[in-house]
N, C-alpha and C positions, 0 to 999 in steps of 0.2 A: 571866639578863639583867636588869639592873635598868632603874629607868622611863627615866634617862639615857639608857641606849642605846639604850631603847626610841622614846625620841624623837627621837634622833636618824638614828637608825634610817629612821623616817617620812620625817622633812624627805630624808632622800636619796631616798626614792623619788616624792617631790613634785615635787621639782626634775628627778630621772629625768624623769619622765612630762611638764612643762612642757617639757624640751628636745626632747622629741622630738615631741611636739605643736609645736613649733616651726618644727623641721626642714622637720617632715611640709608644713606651709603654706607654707615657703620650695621645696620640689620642686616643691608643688602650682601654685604663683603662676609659677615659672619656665617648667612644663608650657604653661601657661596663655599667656605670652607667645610660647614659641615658636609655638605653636599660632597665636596672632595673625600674627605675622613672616611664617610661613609661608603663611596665608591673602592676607595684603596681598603677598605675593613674587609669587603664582599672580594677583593682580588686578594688581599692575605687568606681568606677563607678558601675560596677557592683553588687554590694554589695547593695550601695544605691538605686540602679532601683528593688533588689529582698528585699531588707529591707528599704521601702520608713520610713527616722524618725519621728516617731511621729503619725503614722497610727496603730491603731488596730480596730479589728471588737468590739470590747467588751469594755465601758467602763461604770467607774463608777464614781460619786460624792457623796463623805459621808461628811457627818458633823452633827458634836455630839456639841450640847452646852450644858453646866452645869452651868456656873460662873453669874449668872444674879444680877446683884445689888439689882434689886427693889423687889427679889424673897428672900420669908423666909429661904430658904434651900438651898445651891447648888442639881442641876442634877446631884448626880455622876453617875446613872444607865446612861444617855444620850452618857456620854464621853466612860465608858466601852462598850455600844451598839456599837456604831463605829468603835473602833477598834477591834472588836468581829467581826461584820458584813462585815467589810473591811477585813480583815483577811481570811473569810470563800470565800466571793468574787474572791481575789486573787486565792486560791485555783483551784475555779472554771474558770479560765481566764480572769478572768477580770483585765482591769490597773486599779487600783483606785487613786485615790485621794481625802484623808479624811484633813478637817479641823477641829480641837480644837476649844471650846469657840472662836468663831470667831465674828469679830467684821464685821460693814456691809459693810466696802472697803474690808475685804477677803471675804467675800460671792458674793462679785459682780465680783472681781479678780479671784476666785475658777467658778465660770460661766462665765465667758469670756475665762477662760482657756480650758473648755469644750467645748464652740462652736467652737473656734479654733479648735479642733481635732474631730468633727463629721463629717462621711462622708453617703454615703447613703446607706452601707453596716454597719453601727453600730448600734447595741443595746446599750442602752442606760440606764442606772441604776441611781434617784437620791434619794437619803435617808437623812432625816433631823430628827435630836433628840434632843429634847428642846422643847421650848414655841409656839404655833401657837396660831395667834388669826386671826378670821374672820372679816372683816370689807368692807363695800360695798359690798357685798355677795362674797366674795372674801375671798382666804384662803392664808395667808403671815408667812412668816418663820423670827423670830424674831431675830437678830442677838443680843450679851452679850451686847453691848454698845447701843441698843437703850433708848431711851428718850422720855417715851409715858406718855403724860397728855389727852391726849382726842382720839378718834379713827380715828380723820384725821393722826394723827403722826402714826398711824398703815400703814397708808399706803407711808407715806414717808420714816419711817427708816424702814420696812420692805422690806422681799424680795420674790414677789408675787410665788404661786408655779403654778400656770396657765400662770404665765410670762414666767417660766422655760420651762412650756409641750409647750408652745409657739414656743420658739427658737428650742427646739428640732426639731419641724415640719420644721420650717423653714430652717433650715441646712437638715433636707431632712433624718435623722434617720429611721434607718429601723424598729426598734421597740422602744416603751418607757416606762419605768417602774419605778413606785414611788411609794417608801416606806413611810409615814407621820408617827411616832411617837412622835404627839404634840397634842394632845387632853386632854391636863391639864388643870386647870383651870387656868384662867387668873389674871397673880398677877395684871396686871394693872386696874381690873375690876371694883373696888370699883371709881376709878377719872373717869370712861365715864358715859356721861347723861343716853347714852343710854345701851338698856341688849348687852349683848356680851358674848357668850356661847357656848363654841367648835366650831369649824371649819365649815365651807361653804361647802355644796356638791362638791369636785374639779371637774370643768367639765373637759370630757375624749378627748384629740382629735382622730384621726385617729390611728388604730395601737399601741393604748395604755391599759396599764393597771396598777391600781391605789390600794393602799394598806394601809387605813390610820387605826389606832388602836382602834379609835372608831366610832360610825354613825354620821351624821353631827348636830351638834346641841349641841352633848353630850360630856360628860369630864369622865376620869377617875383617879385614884388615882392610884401614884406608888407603886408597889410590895416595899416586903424587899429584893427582892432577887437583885443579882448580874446584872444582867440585865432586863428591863424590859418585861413585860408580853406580849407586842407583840414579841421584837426582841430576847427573850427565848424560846419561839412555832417557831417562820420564822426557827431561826438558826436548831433546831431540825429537820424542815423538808427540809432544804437547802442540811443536810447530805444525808437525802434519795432521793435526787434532783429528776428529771421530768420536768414535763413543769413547767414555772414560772406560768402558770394560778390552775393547780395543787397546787403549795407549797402554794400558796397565800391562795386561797381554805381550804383547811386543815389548814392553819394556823387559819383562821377565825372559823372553827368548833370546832377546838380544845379548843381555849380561851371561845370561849362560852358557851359551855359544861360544861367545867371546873370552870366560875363564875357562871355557873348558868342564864345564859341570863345577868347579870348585864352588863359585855362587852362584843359589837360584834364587832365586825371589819367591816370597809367596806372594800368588794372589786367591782371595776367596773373597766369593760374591753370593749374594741372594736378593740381588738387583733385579724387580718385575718391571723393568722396563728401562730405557735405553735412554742413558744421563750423558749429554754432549759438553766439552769441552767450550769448543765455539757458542756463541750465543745465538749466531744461523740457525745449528741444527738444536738448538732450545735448551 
């Protein structure tokens, strides 16, 4: 072998040994990622089994309507109530989700979103501020775009609120709580045959308890003030929290007191146990 070969000889086994020291660090380094990938798989996994998305114990649906066509006035106390009420909630643990002058594909969209996330460990919170009108002894939450000439259309473009305490039950809710401030008078009232005059007794199901701003039958007239005179008293005693049959309670003594008997509040319960505002007292 002469030196030619002899060198050339070398440089092959130079470049040998460079490739495969090569290689060797491209295995290594791919090793090394998957290694990673798989550690961060097992920490997304775990994460999701200790933070299932879209589960909490506490939740809420608010909606404030104000914008009504057929109505002399806008609601502005309705739309501040809610996100007053939503706001104070939050605080308290709850997820909310509040709708604006909502039309009745978001009221039915804002309730399907909530059944979606009930489980049997949820309390359940729903709050409506605007127009309620009773019809077939039934008490319906009117969304801004209804279209009511008689009080059959009450019950087709409304949104019943014993529908709601319905599905609650059905999804399996551990507790259920509704706030009504809609005991206004009825702009649609002059076009039906028949009298239509505040709200329907809301029957209570299992495990609930019911909050509406005045007794059934009756109407009241809105404050000047920044919020209405129910969700101005609720918010007041929400701060001193307790039990939710407590705030409710005092809420209803306080406004009575304070007109004079002209409004009472109802409340009706058939709560088997004792549902806190604070997340403290659970």
């Amino acid at each position: 072998m002469n030196l030619r070969q002899l060198d050339i000889s070398r440089r092959s086994i130079a470049v040998a040994a460079a490739l495969i020291g090569t290689v060797s660090l491209a295995i290594g380094a791919h090793a090394a990622l998957n290694m990673r990938a798989l550690d961060a798989a097992k920490a997304v996994s775990t994460d999701q089994v200790a933070n299932p998305v879209g589960h909490t114990s506490r939740l809420a649906l608010v909606i404030g309507n104000g914008h009504y066509p057929d109505a002399s006035a806008p609601l502005t106390q309705s739309i501040n109530d809610a996100r007053a009420l939503s706001s104070s909630l939050r605080k308290n643990g709850f997820d909310v989700d509040m709708v604006e002058d909502a039309s009745k594909d978001d009221m039915v969209r804002a309730v399907n979103r909530l059944k979606s996330r009930i489980k049997r460990d949820t309390t359940v919170l729903l709050f409506f501020g605007g127009y309620g009108v009773q019809a077939g002894r039934e008490s319906y939450m009117l969304p801004v775009d209804a279209v009511i000439w008689k009080e059959s259309d009450v019950r087709r473009q409304g949104v019943s609120i014993e529908g709601v305490l319905e599905m609650m039950k059905e999804q399996g809710a551990k507790a259920k709580l509704v706030v009504v401030d809609a005991s206004r008078r009825n702009p649609y009232e002059r076009r039906f045959r028949s009298y239509s005059h505040g709200l329907a007794p809301i029957g209570t199901p299992d495990n609930a308890l019911i909050l509406s701003s005045a007794s059934p039958g009756k109407v009241v007239d809105d404050g000047k003030g920044e919020y209405s005179t129910l969700v101005g008293e609720l918010l007041s005693n929400l701060k001193a929290q307790g039990t939710a049959e407590s705030v409710f309670n005092k809420t209803r003594v306080a406004i009575s007191r304070a007109s004079e008997g002209d409004q009472v509040p109802s409340v009706s319960s058939s709560l088997l146990e004792d549902v806190h505002f604070d997340q403290a007292g659970g």
